[in-house]
N, C-alpha and C positions, 0 to 999 in steps of 0.2 A: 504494500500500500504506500511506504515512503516513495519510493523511487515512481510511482502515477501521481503521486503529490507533486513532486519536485516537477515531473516533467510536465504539468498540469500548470505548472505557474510560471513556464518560459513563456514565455511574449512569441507571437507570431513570426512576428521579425528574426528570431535567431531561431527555427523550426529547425536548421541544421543541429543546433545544440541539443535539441530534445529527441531527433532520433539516433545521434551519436551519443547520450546517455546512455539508451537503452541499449543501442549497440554493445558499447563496454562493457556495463555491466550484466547487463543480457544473455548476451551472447558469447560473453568471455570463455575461452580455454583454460583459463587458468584453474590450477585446483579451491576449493573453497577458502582455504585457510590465506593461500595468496591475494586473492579477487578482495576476500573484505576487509585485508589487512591494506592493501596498497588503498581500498577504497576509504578506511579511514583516518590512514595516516592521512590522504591527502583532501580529505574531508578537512578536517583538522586544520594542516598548512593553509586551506583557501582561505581563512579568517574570516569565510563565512558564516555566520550563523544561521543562514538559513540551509548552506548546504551541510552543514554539521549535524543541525535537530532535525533533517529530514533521515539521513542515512545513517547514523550512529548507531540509532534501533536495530536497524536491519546488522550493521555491522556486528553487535553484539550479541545476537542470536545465529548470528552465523561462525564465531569464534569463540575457539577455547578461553578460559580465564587469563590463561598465560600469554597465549595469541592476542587479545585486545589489551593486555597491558603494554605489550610488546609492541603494538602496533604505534598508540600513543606514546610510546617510547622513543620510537623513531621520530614522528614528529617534533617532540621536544628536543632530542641531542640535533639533528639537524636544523632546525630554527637558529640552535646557535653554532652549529660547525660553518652552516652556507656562510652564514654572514663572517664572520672569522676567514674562511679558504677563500672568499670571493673578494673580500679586501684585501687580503696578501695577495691573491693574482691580481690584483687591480693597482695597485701601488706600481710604483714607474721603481723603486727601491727594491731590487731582489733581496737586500741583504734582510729583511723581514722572515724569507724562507728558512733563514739558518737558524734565527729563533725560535728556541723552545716554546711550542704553546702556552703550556702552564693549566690547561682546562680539562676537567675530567669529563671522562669518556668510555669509561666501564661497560657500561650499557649495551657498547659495540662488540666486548668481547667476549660478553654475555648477556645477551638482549634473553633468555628464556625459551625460545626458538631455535627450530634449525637457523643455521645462519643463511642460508642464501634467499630465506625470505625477509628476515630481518636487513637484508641487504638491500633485496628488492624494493621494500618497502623503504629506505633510507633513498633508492635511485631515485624515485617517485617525487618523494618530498625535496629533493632535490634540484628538481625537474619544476617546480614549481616557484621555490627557490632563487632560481637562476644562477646554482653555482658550478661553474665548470670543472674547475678543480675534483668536487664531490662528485661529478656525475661519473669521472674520468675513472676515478679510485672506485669507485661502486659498480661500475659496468666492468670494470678490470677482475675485480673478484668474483662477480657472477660468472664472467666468462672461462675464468678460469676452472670454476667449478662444474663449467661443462652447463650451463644453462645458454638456451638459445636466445642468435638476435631478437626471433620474434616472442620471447616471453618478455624480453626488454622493455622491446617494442610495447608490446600489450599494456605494461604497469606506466611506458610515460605515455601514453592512448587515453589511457583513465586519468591520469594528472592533467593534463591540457584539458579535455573537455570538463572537468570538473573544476579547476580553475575560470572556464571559461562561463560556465552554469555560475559558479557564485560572484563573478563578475557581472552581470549582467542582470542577476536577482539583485543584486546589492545598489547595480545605478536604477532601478526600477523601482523598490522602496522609496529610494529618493526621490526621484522625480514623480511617483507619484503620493508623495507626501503633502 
């Protein structure tokens, strides 16, 4: 019912948006635990509220305990790693790279999950994000672990359209406010 909610309140105008919704999550290949993990870390990252209190629900009956902690998990360490990695690549000063972080980041090397979903899910939010660096290092160890372009593919599919969905509900509230 969330996801006829959500797509019941895209505007005519962006009709693209509403049947690449259902596409995504629809019609996804991915296994269960991946589809609603990648769907609510990046539910989460859109800073949507409306695309968060629509698919949360669904997210959370469709994941383990461990899995939707996991999932919000990503979200939160990536919130703060994109912005962190996406100013160091962005600074003209490479000598930045050579600096020790200093931020914890446990979570990564025990998120509760397999790791190649907790990864997947970290590429996602990443993806939404805008940070290259992250996308680089996370597509690096998916692939490594033998996971395909097109599962990649799949989880930044759901981040863009759903970035794109609470973008668009978000200047709608407004303007019709």
């Amino acid at each position: 019912m969330a996801l006829d909610e959500l797509k019941s309140a895209i505007p005519d105008y962006a009709k693209d948006l509403k049947l690449n919704l259902g596409s995504v999550i629809g019609n996804s290949d991915l296994p269960q635990q991946q589809l609603w993990g990648t769907v609510l870390s990046c539910a989460i990252a859109t800073r949507s509220p409306i695309v968060l209190r629509e698919l949360e629900p669904v997210a959370k009956e469709n994941l383990s305990p461990e899995a939707y902690t996991a999932a919000k998990s990503a979200a939160a360490i990536m919130a703060m790693n994109n912005v962190y990695y996406r100013t160091r690549h962005l600074l003209s000063d490479p000598e930045y790279g050579n600096l020790r972080a200093g931020l914890r980041m446990n979570v990564i090397g025990n998120p509760g999950v397999e790791k190649v979903d907790f990864e997947l899910w970290s590429l996602a939010v990443s993806a939404i994000n805008g940070c290259g660096m992250c996308l680089d290092s996370h597509e690096q160890v998916l692939r490594k672990a033998g996971v395909e372009r097109e599962t990649i593919q799949e989880a930044f599919k759901i981040a863009s359209v759903l970035q794109a969905v609470g973008a668009t509900l978000e200047a709608e509230a407004v303007l019709n406010s």
